[in-house]
C-alpha positions in Angstrom: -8.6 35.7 -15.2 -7.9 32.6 -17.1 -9.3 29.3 -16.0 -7.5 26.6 -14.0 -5.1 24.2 -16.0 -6.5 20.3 -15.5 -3.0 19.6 -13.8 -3.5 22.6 -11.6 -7.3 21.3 -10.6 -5.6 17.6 -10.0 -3.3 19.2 -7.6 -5.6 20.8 -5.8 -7.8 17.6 -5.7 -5.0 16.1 -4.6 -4.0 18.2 -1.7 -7.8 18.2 -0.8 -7.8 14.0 -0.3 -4.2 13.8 1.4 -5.9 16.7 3.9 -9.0 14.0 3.9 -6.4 11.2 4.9 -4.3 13.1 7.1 -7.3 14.3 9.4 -9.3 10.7 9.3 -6.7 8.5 9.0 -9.1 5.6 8.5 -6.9 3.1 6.1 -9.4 3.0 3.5 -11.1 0.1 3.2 -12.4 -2.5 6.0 -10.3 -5.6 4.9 -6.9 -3.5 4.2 -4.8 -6.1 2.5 -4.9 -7.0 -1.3 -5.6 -11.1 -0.3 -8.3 -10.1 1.8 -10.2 -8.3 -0.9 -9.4 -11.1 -3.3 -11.4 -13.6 -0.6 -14.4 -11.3 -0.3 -14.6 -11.8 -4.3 -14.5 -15.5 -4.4 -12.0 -17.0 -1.9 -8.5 -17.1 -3.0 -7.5 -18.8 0.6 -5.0 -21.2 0.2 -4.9 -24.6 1.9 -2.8 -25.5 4.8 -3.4 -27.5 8.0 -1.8 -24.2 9.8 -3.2 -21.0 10.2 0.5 -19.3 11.2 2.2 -18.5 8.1 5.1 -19.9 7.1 7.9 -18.3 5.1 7.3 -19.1 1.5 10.7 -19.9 -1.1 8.3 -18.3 -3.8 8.1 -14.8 -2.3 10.7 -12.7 -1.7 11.0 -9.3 -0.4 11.8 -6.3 -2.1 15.1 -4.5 -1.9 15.5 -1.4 -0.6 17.3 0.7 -3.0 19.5 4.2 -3.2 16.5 5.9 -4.6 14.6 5.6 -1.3 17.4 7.6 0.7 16.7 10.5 -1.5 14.6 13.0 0.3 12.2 14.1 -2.7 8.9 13.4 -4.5 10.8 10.8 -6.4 12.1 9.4 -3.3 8.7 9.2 -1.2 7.5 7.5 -4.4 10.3 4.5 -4.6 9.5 4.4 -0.4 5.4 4.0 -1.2 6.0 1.4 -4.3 8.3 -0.7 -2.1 5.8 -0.3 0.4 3.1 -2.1 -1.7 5.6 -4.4 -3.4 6.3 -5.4 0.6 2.3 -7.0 0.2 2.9 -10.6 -1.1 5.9 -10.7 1.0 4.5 -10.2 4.4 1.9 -12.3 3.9 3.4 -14.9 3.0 5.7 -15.2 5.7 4.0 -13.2 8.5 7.8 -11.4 8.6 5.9 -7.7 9.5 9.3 -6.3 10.8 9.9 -4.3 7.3 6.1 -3.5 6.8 6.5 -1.9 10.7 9.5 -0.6 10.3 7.9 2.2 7.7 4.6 1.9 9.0 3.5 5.5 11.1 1.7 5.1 14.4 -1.3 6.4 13.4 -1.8 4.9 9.9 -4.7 2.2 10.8 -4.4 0.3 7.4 -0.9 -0.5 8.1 -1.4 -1.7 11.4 -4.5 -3.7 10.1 -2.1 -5.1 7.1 0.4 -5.8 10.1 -2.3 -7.5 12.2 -3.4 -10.1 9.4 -0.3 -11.1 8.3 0.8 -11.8 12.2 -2.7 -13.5 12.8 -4.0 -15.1 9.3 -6.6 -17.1 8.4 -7.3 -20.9 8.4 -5.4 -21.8 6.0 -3.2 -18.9 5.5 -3.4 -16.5 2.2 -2.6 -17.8 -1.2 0.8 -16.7 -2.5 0.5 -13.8 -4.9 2.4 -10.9 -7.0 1.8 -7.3 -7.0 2.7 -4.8 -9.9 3.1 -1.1 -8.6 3.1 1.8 -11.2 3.6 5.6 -9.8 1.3 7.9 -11.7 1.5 11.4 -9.5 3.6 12.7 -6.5 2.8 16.0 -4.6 5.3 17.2 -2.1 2.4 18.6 0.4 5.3 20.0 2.6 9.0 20.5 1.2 10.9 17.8 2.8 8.7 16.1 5.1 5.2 15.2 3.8 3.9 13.7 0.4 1.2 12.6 -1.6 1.6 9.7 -3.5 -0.8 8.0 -6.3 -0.1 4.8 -7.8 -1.8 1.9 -10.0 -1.8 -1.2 -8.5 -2.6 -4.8 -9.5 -2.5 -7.9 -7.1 -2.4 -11.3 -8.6 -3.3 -14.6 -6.6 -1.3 -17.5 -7.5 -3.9 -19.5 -9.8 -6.3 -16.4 -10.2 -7.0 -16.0 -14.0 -7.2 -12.2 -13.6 -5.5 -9.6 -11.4 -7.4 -7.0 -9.3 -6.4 -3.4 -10.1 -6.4 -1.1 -7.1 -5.8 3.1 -7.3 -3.8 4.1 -4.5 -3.7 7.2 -2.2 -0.9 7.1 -0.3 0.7 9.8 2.4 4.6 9.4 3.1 6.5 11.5 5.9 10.4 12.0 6.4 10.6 12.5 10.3 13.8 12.0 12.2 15.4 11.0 8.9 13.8 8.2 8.1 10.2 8.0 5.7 7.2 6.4 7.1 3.8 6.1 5.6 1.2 7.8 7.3 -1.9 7.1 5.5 -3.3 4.5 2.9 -6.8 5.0 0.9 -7.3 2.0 -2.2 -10.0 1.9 -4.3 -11.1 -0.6 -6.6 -9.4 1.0 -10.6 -13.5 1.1 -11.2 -14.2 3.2 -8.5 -16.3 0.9 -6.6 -14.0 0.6 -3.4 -11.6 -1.9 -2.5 
């Protein structure tokens, strides 16, 4: 019997981690946003008298786009990039009613996403941009559950160098509409998020 392709091995890797996610369900990592991660690295906070967020003229959020209405792998994966493109967006103006709006029940890093951008820090989070790049998508169940992966880097305004994240992400169509279920990044070295 030959031996197993690498893309069939990735598959199966795959459908091993979103099983992981679907059964835990535990968002990944402890501070689930990218400007949280950037503070626990050096502070990237910025300064404000107010701790509620205010909408910013800088940030704008992401269209929604024809490609997201498609129910396919290639639809699930335009639904999870404008789901991390949402990031910058919802922090800066604490507006969670798109991030919700996709957001399961039972996916604890985007209620913990939610809650920080609804209940910031002392001083807010510092404005910042996020590049999202799909690399893989792995319809888990035809026409109603996904894995996604994706490359993603989060810039602070006035940080010299971006983070670069790997993302595990689980989408599911149900009742029409896409929601994401689950969210697991890692730091691109491996070392967690």
């Amino acid at each position: 019997m030959p031996a197993p392709t690498s893309r069939l091995l990735a598959c199966a890797t795959t459908i091993a981690v979103a099983v992981g996610l679907l059964a835990g369900c535990t968002g990944g990592s402890a501070t689930a946003d990218p400007t949280g991660r950037a503070t626990s690295t050096g502070g990237q906070a910025s300064p404000g008298p107010s701790a509620s967020p205010t909408p910013s003229a800088t940030v704008a959020a992401p269209q929604w786009t024809a490609a997201m209405d498609e129910v396919s792998v290639e639809g699930a994966q335009a639904v999870g990039q404008y789901f991390l493109e949402l990031f910058p967006y919802v922090h800066a103006t604490g507006d969670t009613s798109a991030w919700r709006a996709l957001s399961h029940s039972e996916c604890v890093f985007c209620a913990d996403v939610a809650r920080g951008a609804e209940d910031p820090p002392e001083g807010g989070y510092a404005n910042g941009t996020v590049t999202v790049q799909a690399v893989q998508g792995v319809e888990l169940d035809p026409g109603s559950v996904y894995s996604l992966n994706y490359t993603m880097e989060y810039a602070s305004e006035g940080a010299s160098t971006a983070e670069r994240d790997t993302v595990l992400m689980i989408v599911v169509r149900e009742s029409d509409h896409w929601l994401v279920r689950a969210v697991d990044l890692k730091a691109a070295d491996g070392t967690g998020a």
